[in-house]
C-alpha positions as CSV (number, residue, x, y, z in Angstrom):
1,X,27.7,-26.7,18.0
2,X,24.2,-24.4,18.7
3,X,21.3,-26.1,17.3
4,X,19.2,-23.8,14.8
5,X,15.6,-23.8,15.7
6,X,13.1,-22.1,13.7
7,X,9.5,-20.6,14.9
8,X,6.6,-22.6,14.5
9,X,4.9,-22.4,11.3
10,X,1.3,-20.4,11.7
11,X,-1.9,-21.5,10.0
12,X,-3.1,-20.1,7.7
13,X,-5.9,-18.6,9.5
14,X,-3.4,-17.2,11.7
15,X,-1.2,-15.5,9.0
16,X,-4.8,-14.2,7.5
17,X,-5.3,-12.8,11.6
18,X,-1.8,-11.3,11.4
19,X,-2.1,-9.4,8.2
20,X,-6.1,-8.2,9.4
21,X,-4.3,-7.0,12.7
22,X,-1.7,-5.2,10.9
23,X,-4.1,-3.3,8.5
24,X,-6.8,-2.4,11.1
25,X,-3.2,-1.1,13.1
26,X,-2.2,1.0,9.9
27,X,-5.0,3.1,9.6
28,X,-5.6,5.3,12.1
29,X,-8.6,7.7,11.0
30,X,-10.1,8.3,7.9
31,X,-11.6,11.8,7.6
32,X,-13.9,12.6,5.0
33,X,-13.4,9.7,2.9
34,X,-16.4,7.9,0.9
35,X,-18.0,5.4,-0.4
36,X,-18.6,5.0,-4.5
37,X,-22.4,5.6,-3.0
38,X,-21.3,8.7,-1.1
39,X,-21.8,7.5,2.1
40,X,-19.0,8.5,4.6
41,X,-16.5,5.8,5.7
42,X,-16.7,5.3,9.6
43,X,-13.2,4.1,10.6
44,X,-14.0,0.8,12.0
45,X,-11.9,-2.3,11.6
46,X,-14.6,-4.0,9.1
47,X,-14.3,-0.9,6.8
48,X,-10.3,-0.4,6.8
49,X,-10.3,-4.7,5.7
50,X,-13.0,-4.0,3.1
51,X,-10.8,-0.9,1.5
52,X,-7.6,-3.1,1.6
53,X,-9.6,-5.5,-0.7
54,X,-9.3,-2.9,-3.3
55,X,-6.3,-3.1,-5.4
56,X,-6.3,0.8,-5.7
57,X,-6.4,1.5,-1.7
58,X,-3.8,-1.2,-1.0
59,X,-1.1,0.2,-3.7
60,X,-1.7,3.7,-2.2
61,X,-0.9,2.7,1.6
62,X,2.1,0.9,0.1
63,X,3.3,4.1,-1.4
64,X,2.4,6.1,1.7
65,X,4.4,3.8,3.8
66,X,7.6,4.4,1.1
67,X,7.5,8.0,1.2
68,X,7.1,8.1,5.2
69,X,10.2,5.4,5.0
70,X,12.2,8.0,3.1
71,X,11.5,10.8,5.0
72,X,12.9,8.7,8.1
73,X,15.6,7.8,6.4
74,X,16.2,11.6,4.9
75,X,16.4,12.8,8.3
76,X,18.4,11.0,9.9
77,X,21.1,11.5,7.1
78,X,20.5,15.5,8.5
């Protein structure tokens, strides 16, 4: 019989280093966006975390990744 092993658990600090990575990977430019202040956004991976700390920006990149997901899977049904 095989025996099952499993991946070590990760810290927390490493799960919260994981899921930094993958949001400063996600966004890849952000053109003409703003602040509330009006200052531009300069794409840098400090700025993308801070947006992801808002409820509102988080909820739209979860629905932008659905719809991209659905065109992938819409073409290759074609």
């Amino acid at each position: 019989m095989e025996r099952v092993s499993y991946p070590e658990d990760q810290t927390p600090e490493e799960i919260e280093k994981e899921q930094a990575d993958l949001k400063d990977y996600t966004i890849t430019g952000i053109e003409g966006a703003k602040w509330a202040d009006g200052r531009e956004i300069e794409c840098t991976r400090e700025n993308k975390l801070k947006l992801f700390r808002r409820e509102e920006f988080d909820r739209f990149v979860g629905k932008c990744l659905l719809m991209l997901n659905g065109q992938d899977e819409a073409s290759e049904k074609n």
